[in-house]
Backbone as CSV, one residue per row, in Angstrom:
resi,resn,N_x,N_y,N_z,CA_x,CA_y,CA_z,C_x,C_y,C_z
1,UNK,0.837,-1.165,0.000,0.000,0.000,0.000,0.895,1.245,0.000
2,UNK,0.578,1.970,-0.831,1.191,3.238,-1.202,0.789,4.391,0.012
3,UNK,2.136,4.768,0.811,1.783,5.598,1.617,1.413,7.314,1.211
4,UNK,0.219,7.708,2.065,-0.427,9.151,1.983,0.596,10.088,1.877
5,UNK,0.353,11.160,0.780,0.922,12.549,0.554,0.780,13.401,2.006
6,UNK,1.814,13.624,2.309,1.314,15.090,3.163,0.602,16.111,2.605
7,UNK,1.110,16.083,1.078,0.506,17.997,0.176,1.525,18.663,1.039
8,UNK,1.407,19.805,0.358,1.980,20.810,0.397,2.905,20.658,-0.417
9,UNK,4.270,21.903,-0.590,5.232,21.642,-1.645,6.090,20.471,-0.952
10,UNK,7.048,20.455,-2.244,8.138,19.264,-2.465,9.196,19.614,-1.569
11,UNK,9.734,18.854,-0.675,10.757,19.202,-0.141,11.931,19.886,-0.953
12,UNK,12.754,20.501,-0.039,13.761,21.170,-0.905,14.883,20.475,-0.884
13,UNK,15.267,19.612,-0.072,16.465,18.780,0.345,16.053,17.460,0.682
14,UNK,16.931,16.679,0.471,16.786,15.088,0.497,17.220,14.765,1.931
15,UNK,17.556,16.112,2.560,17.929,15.146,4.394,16.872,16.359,4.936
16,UNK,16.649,15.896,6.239,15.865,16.178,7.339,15.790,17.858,7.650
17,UNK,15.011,18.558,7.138,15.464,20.029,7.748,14.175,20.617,8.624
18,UNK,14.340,21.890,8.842,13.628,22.517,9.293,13.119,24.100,9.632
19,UNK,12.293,24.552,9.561,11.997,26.323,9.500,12.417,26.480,10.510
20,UNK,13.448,27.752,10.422,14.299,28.644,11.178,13.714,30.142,10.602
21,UNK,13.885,30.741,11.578,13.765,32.338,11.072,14.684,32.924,11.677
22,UNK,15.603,34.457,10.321,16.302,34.916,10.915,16.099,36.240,9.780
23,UNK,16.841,36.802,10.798,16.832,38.537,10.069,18.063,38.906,9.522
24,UNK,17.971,39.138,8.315,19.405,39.755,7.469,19.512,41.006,6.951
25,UNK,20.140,41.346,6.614,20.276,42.799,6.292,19.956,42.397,4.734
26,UNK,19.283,43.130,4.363,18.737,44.091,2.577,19.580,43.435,1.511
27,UNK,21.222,43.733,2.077,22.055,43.508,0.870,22.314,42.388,0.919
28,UNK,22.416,41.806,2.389,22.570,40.019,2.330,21.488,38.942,1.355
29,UNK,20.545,39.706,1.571,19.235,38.872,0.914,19.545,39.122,-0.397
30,UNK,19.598,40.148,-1.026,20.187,40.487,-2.366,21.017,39.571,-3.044
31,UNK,22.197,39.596,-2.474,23.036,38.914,-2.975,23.001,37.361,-3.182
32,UNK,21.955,37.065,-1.744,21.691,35.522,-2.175,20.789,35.058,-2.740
33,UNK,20.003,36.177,-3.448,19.589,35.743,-4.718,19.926,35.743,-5.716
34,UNK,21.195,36.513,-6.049,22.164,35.835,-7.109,22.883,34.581,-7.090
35,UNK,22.911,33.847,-5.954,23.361,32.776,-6.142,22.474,31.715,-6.052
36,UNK,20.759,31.629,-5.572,19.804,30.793,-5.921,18.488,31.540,-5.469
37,UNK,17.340,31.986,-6.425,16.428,32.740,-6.095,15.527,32.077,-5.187
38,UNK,15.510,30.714,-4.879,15.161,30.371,-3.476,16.094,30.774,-2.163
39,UNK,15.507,31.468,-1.458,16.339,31.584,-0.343,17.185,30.689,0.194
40,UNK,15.981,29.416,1.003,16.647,28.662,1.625,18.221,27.658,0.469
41,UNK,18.029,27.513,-0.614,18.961,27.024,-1.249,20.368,27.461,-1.446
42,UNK,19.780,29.178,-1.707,21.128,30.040,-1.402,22.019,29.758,-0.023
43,UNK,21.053,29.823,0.575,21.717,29.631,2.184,22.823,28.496,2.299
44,UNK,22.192,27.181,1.937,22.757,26.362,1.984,23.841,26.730,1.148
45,UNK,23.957,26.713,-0.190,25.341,26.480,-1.163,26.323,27.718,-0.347
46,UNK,25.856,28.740,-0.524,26.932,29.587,0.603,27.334,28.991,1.958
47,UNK,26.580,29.012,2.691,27.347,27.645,3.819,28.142,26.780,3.051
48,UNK,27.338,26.200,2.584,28.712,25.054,1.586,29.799,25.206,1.160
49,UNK,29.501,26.033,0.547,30.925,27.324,0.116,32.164,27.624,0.775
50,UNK,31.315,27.784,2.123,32.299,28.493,2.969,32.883,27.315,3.811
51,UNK,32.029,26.583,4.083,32.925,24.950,5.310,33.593,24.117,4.383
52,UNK,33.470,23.726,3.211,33.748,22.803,2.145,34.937,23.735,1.550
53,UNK,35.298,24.404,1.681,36.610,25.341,0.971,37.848,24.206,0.924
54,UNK,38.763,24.091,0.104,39.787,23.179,0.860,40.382,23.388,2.637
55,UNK,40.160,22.046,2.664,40.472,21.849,3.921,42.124,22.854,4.324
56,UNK,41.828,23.785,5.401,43.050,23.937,6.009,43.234,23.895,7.681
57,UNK,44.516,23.709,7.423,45.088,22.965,8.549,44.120,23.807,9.845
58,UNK,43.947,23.096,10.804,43.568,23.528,11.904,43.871,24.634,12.628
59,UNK,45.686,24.149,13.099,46.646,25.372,13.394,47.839,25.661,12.480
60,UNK,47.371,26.882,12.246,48.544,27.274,11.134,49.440,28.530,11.501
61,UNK,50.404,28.654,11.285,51.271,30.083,11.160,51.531,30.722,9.681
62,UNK,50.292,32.050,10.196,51.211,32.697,8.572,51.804,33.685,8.819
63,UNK,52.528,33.894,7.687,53.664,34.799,8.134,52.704,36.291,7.504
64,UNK,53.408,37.131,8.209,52.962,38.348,8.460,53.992,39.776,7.749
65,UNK,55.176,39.120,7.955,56.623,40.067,7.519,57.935,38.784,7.975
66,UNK,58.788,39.642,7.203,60.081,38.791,7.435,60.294,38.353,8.768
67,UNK,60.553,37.014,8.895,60.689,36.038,10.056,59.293,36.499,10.912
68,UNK,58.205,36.504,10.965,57.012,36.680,10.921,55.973,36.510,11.305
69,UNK,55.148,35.837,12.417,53.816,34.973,11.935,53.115,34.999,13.137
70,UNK,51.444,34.664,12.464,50.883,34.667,13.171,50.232,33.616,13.496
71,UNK,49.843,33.431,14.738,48.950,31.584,15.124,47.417,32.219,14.399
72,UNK,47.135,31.213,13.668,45.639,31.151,13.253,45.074,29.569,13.517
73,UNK,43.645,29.717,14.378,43.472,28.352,14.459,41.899,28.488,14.139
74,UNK,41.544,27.412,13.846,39.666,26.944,13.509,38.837,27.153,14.796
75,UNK,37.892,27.011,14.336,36.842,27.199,15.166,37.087,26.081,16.467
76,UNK,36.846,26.295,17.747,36.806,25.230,18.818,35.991,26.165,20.220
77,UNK,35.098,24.942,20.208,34.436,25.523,21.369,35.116,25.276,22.852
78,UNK,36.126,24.412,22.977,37.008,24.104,23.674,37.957,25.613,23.966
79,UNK,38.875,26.044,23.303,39.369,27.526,23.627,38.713,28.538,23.916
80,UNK,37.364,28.472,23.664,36.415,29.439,23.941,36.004,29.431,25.770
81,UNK,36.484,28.289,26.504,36.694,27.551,27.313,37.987,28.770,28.242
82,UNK,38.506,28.893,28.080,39.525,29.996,29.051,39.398,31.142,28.957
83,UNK,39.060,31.493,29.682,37.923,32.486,30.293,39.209,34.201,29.092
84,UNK,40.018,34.072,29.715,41.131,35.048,29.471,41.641,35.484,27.780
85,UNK,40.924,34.308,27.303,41.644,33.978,25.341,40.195,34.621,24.787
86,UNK,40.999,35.457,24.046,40.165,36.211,23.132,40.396,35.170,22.125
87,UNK,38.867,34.843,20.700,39.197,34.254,19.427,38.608,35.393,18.539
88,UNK,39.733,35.724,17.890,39.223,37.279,16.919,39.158,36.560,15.568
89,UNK,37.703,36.588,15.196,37.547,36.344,14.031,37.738,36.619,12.858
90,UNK,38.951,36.266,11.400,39.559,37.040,10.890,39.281,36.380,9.680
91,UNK,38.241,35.526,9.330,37.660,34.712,8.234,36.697,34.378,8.672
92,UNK,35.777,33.775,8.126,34.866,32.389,8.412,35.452,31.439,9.166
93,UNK,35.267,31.367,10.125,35.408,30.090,10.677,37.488,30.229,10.871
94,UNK,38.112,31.046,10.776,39.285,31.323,11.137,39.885,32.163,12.267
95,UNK,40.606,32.114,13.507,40.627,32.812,14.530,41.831,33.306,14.545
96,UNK,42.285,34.185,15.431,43.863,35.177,16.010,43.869,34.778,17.375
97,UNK,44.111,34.339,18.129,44.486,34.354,19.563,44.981,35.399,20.015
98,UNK,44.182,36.359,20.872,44.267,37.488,21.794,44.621,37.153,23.254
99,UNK,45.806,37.824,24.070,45.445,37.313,25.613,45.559,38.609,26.445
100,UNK,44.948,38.784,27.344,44.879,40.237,27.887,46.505,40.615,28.289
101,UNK,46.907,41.835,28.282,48.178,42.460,28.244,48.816,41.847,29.892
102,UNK,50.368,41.546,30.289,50.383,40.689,31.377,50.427,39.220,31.106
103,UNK,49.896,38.769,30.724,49.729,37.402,30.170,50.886,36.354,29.707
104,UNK,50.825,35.553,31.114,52.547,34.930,30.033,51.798,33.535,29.518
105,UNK,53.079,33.624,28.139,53.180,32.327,27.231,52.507,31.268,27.697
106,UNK,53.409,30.953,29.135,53.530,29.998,29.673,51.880,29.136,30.139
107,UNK,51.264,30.489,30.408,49.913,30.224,31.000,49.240,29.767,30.060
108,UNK,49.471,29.937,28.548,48.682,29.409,27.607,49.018,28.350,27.506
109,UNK,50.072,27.741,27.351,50.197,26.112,27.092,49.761,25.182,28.222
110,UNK,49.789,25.705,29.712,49.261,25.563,30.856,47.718,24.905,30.739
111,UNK,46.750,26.066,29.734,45.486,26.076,29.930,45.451,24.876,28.677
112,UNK,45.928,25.127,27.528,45.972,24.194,26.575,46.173,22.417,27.555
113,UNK,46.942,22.069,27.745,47.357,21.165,28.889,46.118,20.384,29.844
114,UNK,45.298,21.481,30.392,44.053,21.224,30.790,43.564,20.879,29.853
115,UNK,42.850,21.918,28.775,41.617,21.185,27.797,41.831,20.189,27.262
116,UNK,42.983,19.364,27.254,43.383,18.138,26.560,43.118,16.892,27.503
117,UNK,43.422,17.203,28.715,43.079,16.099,29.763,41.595,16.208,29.770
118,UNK,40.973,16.963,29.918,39.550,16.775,30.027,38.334,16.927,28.840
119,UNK,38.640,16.329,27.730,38.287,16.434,26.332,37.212,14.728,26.346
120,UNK,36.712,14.859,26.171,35.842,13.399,26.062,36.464,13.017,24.946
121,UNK,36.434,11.507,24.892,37.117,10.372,24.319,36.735,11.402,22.318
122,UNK,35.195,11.066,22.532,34.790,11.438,21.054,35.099,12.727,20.032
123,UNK,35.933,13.439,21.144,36.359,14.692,20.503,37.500,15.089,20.163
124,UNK,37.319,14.454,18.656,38.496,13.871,17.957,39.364,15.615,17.422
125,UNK,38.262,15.893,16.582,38.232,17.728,15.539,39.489,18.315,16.905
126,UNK,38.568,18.683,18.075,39.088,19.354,18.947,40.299,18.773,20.060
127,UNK,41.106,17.849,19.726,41.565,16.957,20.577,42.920,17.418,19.687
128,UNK,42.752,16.907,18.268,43.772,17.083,17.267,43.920,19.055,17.216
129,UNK,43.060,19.702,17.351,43.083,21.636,17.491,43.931,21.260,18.436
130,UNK,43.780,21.230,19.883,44.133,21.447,20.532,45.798,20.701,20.978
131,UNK,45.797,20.314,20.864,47.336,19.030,20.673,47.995,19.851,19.768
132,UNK,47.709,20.452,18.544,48.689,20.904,17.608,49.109,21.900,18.033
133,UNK,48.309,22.607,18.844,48.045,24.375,19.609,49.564,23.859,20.337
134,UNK,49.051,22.962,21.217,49.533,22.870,22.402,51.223,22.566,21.911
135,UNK,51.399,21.807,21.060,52.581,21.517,20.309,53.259,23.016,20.021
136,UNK,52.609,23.409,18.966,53.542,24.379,18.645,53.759,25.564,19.505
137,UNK,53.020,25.586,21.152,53.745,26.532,22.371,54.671,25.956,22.456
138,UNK,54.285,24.480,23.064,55.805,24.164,23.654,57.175,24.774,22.645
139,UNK,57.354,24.021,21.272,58.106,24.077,20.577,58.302,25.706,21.076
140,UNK,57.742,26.791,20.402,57.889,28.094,20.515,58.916,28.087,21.956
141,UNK,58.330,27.993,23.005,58.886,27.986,24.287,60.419,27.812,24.307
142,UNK,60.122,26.312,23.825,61.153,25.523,23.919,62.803,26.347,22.903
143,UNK,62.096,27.117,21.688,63.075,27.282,21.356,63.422,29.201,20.934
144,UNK,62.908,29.666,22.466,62.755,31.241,22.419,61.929,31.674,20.924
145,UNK,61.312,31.354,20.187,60.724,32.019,19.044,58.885,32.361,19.253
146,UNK,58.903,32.729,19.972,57.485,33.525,20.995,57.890,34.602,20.997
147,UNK,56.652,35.749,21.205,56.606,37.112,21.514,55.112,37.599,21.454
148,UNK,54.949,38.642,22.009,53.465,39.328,22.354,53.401,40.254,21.536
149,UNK,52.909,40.500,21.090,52.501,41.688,20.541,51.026,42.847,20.891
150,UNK,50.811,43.757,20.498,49.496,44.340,21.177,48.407,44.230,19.788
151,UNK,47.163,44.009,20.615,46.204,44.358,19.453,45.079,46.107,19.908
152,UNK,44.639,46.422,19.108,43.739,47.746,19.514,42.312,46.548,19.722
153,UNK,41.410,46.910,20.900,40.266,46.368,21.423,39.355,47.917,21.295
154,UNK,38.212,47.931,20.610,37.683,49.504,20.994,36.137,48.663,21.473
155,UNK,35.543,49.574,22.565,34.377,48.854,23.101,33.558,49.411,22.546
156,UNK,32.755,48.645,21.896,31.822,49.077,20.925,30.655,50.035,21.424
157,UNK,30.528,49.622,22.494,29.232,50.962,23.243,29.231,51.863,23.502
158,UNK,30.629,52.267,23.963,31.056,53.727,24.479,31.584,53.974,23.050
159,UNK,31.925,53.464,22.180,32.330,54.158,20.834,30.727,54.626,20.184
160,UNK,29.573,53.963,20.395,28.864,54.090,19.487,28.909,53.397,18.376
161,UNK,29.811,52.581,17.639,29.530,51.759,16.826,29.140,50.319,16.642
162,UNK,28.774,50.174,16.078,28.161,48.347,16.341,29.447,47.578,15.027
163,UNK,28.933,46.375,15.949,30.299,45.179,15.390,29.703,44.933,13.991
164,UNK,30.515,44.539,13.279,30.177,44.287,11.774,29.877,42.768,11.344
């Protein structure tokens, strides 16, 4: 026996979804109708877009100027975890490690150290973030090539401007 139609339209996707509502700005909506005049489809292939990019490394150093660089690491809800670590978002899904001024090295590989002991078995993504993090302090440590640098923080309320 042939099972009953719900009616209504055709699904849009072949896996499990569901109505979300959210508010975008004018030009966002715009634009993602140049890339599929269904909304929800746009949505998706741009997400897609953006997580599906070639894979890069988790933790990386790029260089910045001669002898150079900066730690960039992925998204982890685990570092978000020490109370003190700023993650400044500098891509999609790409971070800068901030630590308030005062702050030694040392304390970061410290805290790294923790989130690794207490990581549940299944948290593979963030086990391997964090291990590589934690790797390349020591190394740094280990072979004087660390340094602080300052970043500008402006508080968005008393400036009057809102975050972008």
């Amino acid at each position: 026996m042939k099972p009953l139609s719900k009616g209504g339209r055709p699904p849009k996707f072949a896996e499990a979804s569901r109505p979300v509502t959210v508010t975008l700005p004018e030009s966002t909506l715009q634009s993602l109708t140049v890339v599929d005049p269904a909304r929800a489809r746009a949505i998706v292939k741009v997400t897609e877009a953006a997580v599906r990019e070639p894979p890069r490394p988790l933790v990386e150093v790029v260089e910045v100027g001669p002898d150079m660089g900066i730690i960039v690491v992925g998204s982890s809800q685990y570092l978000r975890q020490i109370p003190w670590l700023r993650l400044v978002e500098v891509a999609p899904s790409r971070f800068l490690l901030a630590v308030p001024t005062g702050t030694a090295v040392d304390s970061i590989e410290l805290a790294l150290h923790d989130l690794v002991a207490m990581l549940p078995p299944d948290a593979s993504r963030e086990r391997s973030l964090l291990e590589a993090l934690q790797q390349l302090f020591r190394d740094m440590r280990r072979r004087h090539t660390v340094s602080k640098g300052e970043m500008l923080f402006i508080d968005t309320k008393a400036h009057g401007s809102q975050p972008r």
